[in-house]
C-alpha positions as CSV (number, residue, x, y, z in Angstrom):
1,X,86.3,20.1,-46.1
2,X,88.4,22.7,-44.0
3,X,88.7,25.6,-46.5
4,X,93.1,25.2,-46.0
5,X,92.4,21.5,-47.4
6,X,90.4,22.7,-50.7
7,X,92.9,25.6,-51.0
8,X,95.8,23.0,-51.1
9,X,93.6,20.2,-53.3
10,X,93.0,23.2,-55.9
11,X,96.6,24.1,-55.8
12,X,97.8,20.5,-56.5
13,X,95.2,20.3,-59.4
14,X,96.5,23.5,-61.2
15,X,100.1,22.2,-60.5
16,X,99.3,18.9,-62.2
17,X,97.4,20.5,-65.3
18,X,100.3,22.5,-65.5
19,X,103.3,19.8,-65.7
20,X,100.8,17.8,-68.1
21,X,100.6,21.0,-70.0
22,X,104.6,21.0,-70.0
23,X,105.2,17.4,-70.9
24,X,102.6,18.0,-73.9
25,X,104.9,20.6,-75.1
26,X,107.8,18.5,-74.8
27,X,106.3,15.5,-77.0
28,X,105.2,17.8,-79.5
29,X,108.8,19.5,-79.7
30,X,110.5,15.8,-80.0
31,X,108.0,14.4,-82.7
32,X,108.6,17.4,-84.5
33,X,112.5,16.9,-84.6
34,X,111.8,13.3,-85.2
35,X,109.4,13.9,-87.9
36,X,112.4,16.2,-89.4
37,X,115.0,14.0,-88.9
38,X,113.0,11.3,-90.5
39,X,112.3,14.0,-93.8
40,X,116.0,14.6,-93.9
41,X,116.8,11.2,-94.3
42,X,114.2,10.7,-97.2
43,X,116.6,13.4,-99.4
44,X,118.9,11.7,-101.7
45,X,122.7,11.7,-100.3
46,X,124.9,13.9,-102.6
47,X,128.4,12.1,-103.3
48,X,131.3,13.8,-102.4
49,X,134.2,15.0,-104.5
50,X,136.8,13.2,-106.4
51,X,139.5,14.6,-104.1
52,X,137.0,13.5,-100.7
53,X,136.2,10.5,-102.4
54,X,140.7,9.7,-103.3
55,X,141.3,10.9,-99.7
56,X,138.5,8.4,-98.2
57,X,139.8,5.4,-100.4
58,X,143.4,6.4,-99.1
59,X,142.2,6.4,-95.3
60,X,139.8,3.4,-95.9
61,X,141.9,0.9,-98.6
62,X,140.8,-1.2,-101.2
63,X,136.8,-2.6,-101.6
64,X,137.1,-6.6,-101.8
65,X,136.4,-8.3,-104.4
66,X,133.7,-11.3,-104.8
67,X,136.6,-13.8,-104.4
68,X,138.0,-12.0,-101.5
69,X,134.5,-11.9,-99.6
70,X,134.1,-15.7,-100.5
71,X,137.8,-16.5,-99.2
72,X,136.9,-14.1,-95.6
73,X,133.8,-16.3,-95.4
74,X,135.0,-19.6,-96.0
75,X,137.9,-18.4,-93.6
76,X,135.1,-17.6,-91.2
77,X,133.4,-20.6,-91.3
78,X,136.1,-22.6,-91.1
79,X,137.7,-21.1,-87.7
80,X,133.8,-21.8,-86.0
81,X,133.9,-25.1,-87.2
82,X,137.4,-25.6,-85.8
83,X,136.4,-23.8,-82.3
84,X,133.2,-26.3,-82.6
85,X,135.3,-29.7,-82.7
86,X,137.8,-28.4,-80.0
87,X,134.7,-27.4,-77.6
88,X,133.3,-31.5,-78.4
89,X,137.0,-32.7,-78.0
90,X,137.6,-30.8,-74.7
91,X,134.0,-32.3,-73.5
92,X,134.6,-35.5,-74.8
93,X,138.0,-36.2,-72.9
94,X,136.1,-35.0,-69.7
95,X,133.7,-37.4,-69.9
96,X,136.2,-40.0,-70.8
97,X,138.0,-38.6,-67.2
98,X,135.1,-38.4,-65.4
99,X,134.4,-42.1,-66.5
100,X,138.2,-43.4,-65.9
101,X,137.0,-42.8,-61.7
């Protein structure tokens, strides 16, 4: 090969070693913050203080209780099952139409 050829297959080669050599770097800089981030999350939370925890129940209102969760739920179910039967009512009176022609 023409010496200009081998100069510029050599300078490639030392370009490419060095952008593998970057993007190494990089991986090992993002598992390390994931590897902390993942540590950090392991440490037990510390609760806040009365006055943080009065000013979040303030901003945030009242927990609901067991029956309150089993009235949202039954509330929930319900309004699917009504949506259900009007989606099979408005099919059913199309086919009906379509069966009138």
């Amino acid at each position: 090969m023409p010496p200009a050829v081998t100069n510029t297959l050599n300078e490639r080669h030392k370009e490419t070693l060095l952008q593998q050599e970057e993007e190494e770097k990089a991986r090992q800089i993002a598992s390390s913050i994931a590897v902390s981030k993942t540590k950090a999350a392991q440490v037990p939370l510390i609760a806040g203080t009365l006055a943080e925890t009065r000013a979040a129940t303030s901003n945030w209102g009242h927990q609901p209780n067991k029956q309150e969760i089993e009235n949202m739920l039954r509330d929930s179910a319900m309004s699917k099952l009504s949506a259900l039967i009007k989606n099979h009512e408005k099919r059913l009176a199309l086919v009906s139409f379509e069966g009138i022609k």
